[in-house]
C-alpha positions in Angstrom: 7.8 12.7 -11.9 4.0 12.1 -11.8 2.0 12.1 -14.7 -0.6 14.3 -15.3 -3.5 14.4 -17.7 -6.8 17.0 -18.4 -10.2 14.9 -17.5 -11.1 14.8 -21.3 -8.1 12.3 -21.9 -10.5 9.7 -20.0 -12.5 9.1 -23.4 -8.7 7.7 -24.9 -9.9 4.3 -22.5 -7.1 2.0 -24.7 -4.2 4.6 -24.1 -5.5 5.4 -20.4 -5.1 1.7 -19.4 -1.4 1.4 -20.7 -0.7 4.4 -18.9 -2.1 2.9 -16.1 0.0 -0.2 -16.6 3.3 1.2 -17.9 2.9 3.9 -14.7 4.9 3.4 -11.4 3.0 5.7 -9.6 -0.7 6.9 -9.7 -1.7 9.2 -12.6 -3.2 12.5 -11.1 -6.6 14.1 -13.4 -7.1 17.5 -13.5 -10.2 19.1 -14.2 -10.6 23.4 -15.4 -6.5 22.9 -14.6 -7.1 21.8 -10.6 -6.4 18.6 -9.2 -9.7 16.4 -9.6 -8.7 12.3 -8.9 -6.2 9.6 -9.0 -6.0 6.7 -11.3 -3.8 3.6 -11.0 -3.7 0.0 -12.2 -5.0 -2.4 -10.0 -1.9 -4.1 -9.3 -0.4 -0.6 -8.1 -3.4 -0.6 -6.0 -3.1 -3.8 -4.7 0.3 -3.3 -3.8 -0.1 0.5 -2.3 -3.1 -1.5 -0.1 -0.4 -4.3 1.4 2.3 -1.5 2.2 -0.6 0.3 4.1 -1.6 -2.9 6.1 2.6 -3.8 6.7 2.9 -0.5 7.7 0.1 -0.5 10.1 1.1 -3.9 11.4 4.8 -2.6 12.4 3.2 0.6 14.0 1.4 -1.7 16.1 4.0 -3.5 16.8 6.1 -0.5 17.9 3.9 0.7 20.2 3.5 -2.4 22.1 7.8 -2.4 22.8 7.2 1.6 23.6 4.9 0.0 26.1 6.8 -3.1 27.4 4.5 -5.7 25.8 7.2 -7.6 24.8 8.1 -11.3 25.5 11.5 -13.3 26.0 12.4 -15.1 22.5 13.5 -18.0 24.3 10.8 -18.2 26.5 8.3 -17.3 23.8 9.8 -20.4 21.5 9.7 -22.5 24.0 5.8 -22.1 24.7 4.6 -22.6 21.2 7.0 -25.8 21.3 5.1 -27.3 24.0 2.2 -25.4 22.7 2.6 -27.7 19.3 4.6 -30.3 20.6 7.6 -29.6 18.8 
């Protein structure tokens, strides 16, 4: 369940940051009882931002089988063999 916290609760910087830490997900700020921003530790960012770019990578990647862009494993191993000299 997400944790959410009133915007005054930013001036408690100490227990914010272990919230931050401790949290396994973002921790959503309201503001006059409406949804105002999104905090997180910067190692939850970091991650969220490399599941983004894996994610994006194997969309990619799907759409170039949907479109036949695909190459022969064997055939494709042994080019970077000779390629490298393997």
């Amino acid at each position: 369940m997400p944790q959410i916290i009133p915007i005054r609760d930013l001036k408690k910087t100490n227990e914010l940051s272990r919230m931050c830490k401790n949290a396994t997900e973002p921790i959503y700020i309201t503001k006059n009882g409406y949804g105002d921003m999104v905090i997180m530790s910067i190692e939850m960012y970091e991650k969220k931002l490399y599941m983004l770019d894996a994610y994006a990578k194997l969309d990619e990647a799907e759409e170039q089988v949907r479109k036949g862009k695909v190459l022969d494993a064997g055939e494709s191993l042994k080019s970077v063999r000779k390629k490298y000299d393997l």
